[in-house]
C-alpha positions as CSV (number, residue, x, y, z in Angstrom):
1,X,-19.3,-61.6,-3.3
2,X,-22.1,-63.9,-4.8
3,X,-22.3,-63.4,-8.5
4,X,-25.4,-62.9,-10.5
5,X,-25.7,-62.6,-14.5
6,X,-28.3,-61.6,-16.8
7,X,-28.7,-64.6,-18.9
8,X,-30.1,-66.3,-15.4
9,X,-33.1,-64.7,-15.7
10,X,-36.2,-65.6,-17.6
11,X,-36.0,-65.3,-21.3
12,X,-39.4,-63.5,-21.7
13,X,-38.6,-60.8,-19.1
14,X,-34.7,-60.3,-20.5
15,X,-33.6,-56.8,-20.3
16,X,-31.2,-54.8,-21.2
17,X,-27.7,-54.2,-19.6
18,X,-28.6,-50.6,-18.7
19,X,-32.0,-51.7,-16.7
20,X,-30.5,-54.9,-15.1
21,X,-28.0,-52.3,-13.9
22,X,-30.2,-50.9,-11.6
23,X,-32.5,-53.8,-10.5
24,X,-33.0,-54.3,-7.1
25,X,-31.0,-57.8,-7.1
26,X,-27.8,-56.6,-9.0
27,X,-25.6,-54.6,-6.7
28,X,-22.9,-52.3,-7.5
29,X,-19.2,-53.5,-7.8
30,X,-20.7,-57.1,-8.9
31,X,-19.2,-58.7,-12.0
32,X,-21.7,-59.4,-15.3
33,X,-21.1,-61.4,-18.3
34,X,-22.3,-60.4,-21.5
35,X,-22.2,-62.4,-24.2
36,X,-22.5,-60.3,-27.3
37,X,-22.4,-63.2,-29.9
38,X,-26.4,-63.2,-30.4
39,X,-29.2,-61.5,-29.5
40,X,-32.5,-62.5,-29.1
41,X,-33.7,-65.5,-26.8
42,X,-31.4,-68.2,-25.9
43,X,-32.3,-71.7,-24.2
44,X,-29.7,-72.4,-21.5
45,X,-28.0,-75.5,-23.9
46,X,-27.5,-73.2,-26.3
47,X,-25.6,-70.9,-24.5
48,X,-23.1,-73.6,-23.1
49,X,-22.7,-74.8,-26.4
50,X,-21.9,-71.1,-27.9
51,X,-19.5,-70.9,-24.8
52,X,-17.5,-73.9,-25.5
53,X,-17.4,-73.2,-28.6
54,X,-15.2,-69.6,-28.5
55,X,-11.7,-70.1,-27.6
56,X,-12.0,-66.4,-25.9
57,X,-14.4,-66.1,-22.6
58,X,-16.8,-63.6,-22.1
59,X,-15.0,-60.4,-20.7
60,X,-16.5,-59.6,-17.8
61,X,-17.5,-55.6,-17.2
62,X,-16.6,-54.1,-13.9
63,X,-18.9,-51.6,-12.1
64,X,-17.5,-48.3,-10.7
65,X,-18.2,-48.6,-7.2
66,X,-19.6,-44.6,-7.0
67,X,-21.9,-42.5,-9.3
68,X,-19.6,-39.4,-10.8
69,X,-21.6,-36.2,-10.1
70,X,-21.2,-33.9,-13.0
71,X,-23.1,-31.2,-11.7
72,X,-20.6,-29.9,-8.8
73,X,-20.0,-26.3,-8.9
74,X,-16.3,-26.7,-7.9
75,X,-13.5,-28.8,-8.1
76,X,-12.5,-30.5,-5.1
77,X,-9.2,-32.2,-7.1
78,X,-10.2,-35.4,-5.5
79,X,-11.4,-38.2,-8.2
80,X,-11.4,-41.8,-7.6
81,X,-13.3,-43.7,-10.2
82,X,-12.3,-46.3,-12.2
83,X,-13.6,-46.2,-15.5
84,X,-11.2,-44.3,-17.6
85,X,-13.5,-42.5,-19.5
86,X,-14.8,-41.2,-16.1
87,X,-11.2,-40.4,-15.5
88,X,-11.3,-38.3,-18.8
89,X,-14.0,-36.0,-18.3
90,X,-13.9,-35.4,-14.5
91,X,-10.2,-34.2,-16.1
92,X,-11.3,-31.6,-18.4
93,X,-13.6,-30.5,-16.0
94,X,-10.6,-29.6,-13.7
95,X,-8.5,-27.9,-16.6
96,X,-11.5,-26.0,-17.5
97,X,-11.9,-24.9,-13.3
98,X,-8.2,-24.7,-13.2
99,X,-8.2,-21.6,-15.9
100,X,-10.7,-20.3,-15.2
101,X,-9.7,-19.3,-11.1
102,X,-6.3,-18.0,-13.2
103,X,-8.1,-15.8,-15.1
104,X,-9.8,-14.7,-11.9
105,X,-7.8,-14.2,-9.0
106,X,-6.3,-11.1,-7.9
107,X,-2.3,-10.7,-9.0
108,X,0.1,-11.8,-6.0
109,X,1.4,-8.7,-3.7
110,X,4.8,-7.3,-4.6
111,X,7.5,-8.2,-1.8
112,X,7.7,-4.6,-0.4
113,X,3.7,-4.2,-0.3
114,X,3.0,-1.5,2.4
115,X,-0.3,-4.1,3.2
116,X,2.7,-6.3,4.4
117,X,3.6,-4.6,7.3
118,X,-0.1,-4.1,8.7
119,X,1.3,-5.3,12.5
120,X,4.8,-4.8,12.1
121,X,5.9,-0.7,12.9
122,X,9.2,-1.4,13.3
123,X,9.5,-2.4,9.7
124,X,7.6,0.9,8.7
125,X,10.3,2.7,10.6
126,X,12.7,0.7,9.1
127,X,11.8,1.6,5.6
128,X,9.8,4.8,5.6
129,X,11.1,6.8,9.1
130,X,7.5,7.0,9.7
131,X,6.6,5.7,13.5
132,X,3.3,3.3,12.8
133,X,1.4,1.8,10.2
134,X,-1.5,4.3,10.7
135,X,1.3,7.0,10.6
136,X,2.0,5.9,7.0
137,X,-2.0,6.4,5.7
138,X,-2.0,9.9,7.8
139,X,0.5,11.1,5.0
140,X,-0.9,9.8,2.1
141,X,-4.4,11.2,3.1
142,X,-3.1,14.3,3.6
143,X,-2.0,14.7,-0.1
144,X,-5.8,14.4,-0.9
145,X,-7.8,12.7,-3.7
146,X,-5.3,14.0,-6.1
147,X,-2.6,11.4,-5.4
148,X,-5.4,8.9,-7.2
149,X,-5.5,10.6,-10.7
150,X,-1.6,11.9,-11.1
151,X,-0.4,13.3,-14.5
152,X,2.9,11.2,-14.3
153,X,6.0,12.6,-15.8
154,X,6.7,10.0,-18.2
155,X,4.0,7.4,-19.3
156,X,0.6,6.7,-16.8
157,X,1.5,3.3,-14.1
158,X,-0.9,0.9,-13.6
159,X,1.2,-1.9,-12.2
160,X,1.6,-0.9,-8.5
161,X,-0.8,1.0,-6.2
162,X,-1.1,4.2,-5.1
163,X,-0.4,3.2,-1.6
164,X,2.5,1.1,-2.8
165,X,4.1,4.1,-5.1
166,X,4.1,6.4,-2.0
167,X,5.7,3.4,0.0
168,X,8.6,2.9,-2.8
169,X,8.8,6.8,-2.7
170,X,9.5,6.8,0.8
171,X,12.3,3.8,1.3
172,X,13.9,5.7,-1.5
173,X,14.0,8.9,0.5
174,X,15.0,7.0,3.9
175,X,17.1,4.1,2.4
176,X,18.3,5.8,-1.0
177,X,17.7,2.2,-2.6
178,X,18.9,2.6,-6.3
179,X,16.2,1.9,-9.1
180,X,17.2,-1.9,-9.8
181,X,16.9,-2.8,-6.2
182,X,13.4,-0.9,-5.9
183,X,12.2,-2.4,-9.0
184,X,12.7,-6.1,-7.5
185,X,11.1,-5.2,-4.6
186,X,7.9,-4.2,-6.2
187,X,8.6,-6.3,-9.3
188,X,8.2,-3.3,-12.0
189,X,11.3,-1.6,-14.5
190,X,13.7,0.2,-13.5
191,X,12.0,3.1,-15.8
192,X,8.4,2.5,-13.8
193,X,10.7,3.4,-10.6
194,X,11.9,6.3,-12.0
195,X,8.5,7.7,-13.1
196,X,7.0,6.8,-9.4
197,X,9.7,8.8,-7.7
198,X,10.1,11.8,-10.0
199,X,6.3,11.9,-10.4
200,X,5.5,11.6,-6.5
201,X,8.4,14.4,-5.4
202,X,7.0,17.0,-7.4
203,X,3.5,15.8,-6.7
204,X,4.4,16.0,-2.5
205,X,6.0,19.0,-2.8
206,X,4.0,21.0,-4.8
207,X,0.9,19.9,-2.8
208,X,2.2,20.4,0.9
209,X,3.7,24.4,-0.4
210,X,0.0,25.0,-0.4
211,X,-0.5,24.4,3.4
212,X,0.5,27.0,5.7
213,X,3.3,25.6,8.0
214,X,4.0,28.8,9.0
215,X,2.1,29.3,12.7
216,X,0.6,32.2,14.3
217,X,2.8,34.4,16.8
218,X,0.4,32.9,20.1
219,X,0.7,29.2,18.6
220,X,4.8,29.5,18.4
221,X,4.7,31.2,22.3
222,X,2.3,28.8,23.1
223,X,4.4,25.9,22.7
224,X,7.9,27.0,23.1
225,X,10.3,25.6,25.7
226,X,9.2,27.4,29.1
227,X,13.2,28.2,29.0
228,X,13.2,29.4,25.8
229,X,10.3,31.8,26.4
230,X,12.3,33.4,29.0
231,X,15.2,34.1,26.9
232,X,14.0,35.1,23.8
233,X,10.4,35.5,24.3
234,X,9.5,37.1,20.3
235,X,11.4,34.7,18.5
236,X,9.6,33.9,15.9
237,X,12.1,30.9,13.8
238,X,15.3,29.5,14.4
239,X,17.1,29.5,10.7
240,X,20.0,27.5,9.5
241,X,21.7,26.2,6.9
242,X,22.2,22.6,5.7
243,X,24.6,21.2,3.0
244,X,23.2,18.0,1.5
245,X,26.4,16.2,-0.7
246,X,25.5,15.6,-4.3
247,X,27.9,13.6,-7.3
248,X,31.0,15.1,-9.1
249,X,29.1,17.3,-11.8
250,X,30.9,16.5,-15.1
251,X,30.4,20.2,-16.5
252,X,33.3,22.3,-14.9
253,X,31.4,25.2,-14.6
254,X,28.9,23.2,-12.2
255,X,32.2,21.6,-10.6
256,X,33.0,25.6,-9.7
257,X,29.3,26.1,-8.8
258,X,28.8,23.2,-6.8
259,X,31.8,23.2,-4.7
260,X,32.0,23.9,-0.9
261,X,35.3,24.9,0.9
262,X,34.2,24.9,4.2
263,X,32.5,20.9,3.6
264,X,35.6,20.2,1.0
265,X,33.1,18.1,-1.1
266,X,30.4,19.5,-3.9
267,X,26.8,20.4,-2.2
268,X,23.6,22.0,-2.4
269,X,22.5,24.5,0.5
270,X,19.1,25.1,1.9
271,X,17.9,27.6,4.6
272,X,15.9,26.0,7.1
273,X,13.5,27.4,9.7
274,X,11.9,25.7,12.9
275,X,9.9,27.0,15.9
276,X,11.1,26.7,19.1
277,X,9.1,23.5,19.9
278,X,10.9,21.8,16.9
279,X,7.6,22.2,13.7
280,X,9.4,22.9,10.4
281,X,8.2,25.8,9.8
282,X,9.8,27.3,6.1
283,X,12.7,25.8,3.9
284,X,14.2,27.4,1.0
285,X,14.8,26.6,-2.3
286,X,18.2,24.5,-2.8
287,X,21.3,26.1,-3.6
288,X,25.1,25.9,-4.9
289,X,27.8,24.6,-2.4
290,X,29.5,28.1,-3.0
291,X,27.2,30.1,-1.8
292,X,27.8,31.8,1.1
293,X,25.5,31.8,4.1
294,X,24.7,35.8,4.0
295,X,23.8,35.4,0.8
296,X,21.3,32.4,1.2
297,X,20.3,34.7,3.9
298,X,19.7,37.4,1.6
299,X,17.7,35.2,-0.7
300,X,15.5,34.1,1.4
301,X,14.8,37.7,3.1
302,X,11.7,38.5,0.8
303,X,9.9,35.4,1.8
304,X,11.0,36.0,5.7
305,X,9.9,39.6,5.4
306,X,6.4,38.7,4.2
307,X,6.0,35.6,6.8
308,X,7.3,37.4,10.1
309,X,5.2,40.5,11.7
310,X,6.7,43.6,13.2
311,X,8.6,43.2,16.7
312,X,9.4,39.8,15.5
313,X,12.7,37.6,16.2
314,X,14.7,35.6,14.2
315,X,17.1,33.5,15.3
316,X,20.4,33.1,12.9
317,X,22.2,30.4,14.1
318,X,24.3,29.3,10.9
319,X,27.3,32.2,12.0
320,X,29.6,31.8,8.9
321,X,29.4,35.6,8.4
322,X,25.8,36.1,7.4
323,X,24.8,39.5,8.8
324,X,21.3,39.0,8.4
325,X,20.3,42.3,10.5
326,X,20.6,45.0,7.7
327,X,17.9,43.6,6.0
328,X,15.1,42.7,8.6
329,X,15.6,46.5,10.5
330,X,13.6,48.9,8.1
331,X,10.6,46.4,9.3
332,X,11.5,46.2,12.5
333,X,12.3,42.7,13.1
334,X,15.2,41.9,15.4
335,X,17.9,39.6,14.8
336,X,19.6,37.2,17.3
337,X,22.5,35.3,15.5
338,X,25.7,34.7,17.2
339,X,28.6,37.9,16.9
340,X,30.9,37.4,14.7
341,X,34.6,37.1,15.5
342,X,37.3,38.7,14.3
343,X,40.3,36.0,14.8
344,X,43.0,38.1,13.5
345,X,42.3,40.9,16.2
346,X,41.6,38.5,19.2
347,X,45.3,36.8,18.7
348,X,46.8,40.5,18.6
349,X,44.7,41.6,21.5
350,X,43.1,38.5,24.1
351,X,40.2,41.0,25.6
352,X,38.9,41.6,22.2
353,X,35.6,40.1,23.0
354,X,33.7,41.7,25.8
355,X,32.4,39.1,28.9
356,X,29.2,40.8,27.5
357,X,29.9,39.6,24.1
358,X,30.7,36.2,25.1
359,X,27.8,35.5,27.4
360,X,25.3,36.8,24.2
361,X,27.4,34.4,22.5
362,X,26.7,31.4,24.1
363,X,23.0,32.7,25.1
364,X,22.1,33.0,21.0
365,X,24.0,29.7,20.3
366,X,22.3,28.0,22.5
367,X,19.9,27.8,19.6
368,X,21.3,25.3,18.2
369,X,19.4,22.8,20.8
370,X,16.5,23.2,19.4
371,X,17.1,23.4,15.7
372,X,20.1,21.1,15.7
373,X,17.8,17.8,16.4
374,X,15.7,18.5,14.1
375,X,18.3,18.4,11.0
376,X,19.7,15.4,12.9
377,X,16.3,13.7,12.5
378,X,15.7,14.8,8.3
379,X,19.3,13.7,7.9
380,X,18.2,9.9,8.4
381,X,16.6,10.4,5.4
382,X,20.0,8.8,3.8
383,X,19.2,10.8,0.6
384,X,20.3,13.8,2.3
385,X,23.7,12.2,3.5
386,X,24.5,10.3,0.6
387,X,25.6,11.8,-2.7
388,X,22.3,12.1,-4.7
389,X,23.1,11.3,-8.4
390,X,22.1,14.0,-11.4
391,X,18.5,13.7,-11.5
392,X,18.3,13.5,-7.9
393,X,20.1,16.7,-8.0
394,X,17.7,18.4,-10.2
395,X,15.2,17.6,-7.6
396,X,17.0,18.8,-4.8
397,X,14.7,21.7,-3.4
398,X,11.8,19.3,-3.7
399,X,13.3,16.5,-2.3
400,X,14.7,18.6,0.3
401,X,11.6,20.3,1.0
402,X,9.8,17.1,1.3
403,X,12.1,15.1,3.9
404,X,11.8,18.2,6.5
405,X,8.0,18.2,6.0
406,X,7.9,14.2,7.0
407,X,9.8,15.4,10.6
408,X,6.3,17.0,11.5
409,X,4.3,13.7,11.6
410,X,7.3,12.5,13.6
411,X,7.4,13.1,17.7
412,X,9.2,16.6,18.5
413,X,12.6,15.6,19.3
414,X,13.1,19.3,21.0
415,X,13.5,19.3,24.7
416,X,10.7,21.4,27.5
417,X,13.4,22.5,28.9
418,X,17.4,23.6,27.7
């Protein structure tokens, strides 16, 4: 590269380093000397002799080969200059950008975010029993506007979303993840988790008791089993019970309470009613293990009474020796449950039980079909199957109540015909 320096030009037009800079004949990258020893105008001899003179030479003063442009509106994290003081402000230009897109940018999802699993229903199913992504919104809009300003049983949560609290509700319900797992998953406390869950069953419960599930008598004929209709062509519901297991109570007087003989484990009972085509239709409050059936059935006949109309059926199939057809008569409401059966008496006498008997028998149990499928499907809700802990336990009813109600956004699982 040809070398040019500013003590070559004329003495009466000298200029200054920052003008000859930019002159036309100077180009960028080339090398200057500046000798710094005088000022003023030199003759040519003079400035040989002042050169000879210094043991040191002149240092010469490197160019950068590009123009840094202060004025960018962003950080592109791509600097190349080579003046280090260059290097030192294009730097705290980038710590100053760096902070402040920190300070700006929205907090990373959580690893179980329900926006995760936009394309992928199967993992939906997987987590919540619910069939699609879209499935998923369906229930949260149907809780309303309320599920946006909750009064949450312990303190208010502001760290996960609303759709994301209902998501961690629900893989509770269908996985029965414990707390510590949940809060990983959706990086909160374990205390958080437990204010989401015991917030959001009460909160689901209490708001889908104010819908009527319980159909019209033309809906329920409507829609029942073209078989069905032909059997039993005023039945109204199909009731039975289910036994969900619960934890060792460490009171003895709940251990008494608690325990059922005919499951040999401690439970809680509910009655549970479905139409014909398979809709959950009513569920009863939760029970002790050692209840009997009649008496469940006795329970819940006030509710019953004011739901069903008269010349209505209902359908017991839970035959453990409820006799639920003393209590419906006075308002005329018939009772198909199966008869009971005297075992003593049949092994002293083998034609105990009439052909008639037996063939109402098996017509009435046939029931079971329709309502049987349906418990089969709430019971994948593993909270239902797996021994709920204390304050699960204290929820029961609700959380009970709640499972059964998510089987009607499922597909009917009940056959046209049986």
């Amino acid at each position: 590269m040809k070398r040019k320096y500013i003590e070559d030009a004329p003495s009466e037009n000298h200029q200054s380093l920052e003008s000859a800079i930019f002159q036309d004949n100077i180009d960028i990258g080339e090398e200057i000397v500046v000798d710094d020893s005088k000022s003023g105008n030199v003759t040519c001899d003079e400035k040989e002799k002042n050169i000879e003179s210094n043991d040191e030479p002149c240092t010469p003063l490197l160019l950068p080969t590009s123009v840094p442009n202060f004025e960018r509106e962003t950080f592109t994290g791509q600097i190349d200059f080579d003046s280090k003081a260059t290097k030192n402000v294009m730097a705290d230009e980038k710590e100053q950008k760096i902070c402040f897109d920190v300070a700006t940018q929205t907090l990373p999802l959580p690893i179980m975010s329900i926006d995760n699993f936009e394309n992928d229903d199967a993992g939906v199913n997987f987590y919540t029993r619910l069939e699609t992504f879209s499935q998923f919104f369906l229930v949260l809009q149907t809780l309303g506007p309320a599920a946006y300003c909750l009064n949450y049983v312990y303190d208010d949560v502001t760290d996960i979303g609303v759709p994301d609290q209902l998501f961690l509700v629900l893989m509770k319900l269908r996985r029965h993840t414990i707390n510590f797992e949940l809060s990983l998953f959706f990086k909160i406390s374990e205390k958080t988790v437990e204010n989401v869950f015991h917030t959001w069953i009460l909160f689901m419960s209490y708001q889908w008791r104010e819908i009527d599930i319980w159909p019209s008598k033309d809906i329920v004929k409507c829609f029942s089993p073209s078989d069905f209709k032909l059997k039993f062509p005023n039945t109204r519901v199909i009731v039975d019970i289910v036994e969900c297991p619960i934890r060792k109570p460490k009171l003895k007087e709940s251990q008494k309470a608690t325990y059922s003989a005919s499951e040999n484990k401690y439970t809680v009972k509910t009655l549970v009613g479905i139409t014909p085509s398979g809709v959950v239709s009513y569920v009863s409050q939760a029970y002790n293990g050692s209840t009997s059936d009649s008496e469940i059935v006795e329970e819940s006949t006030d509710s019953l009474l004011n739901l069903c109309d008269p010349g209505d059926s209902i359908m017991i199939v839970a035959g453990k020796g409820s006799d639920g057809q003393d209590v419906f008569v006075h308002k005329n409401i018939k009772v198909d449950q199966p008869d009971p059966i005297n075992i003593s008496s049949c092994l002293g006498k083998r034609n105990e039980m009439s052909c008639a008997a037996v063939g109402r028998h098996k017509k009435v149990s046939s029931g079971r079909v329709h309502i049987e499928p349906i418990i089969r499907q709430a019971k994948t809700f593993r909270i239902l199957t797996e021994r709920m802990n204390s304050s699960e336990t204290k929820l029961a009813s609700h959380i009970t109540f709640v499972c059964f109600m998510l089987c009607n956004f499922k597909t009917s699982v009940v056959p046209n015909r049986v």
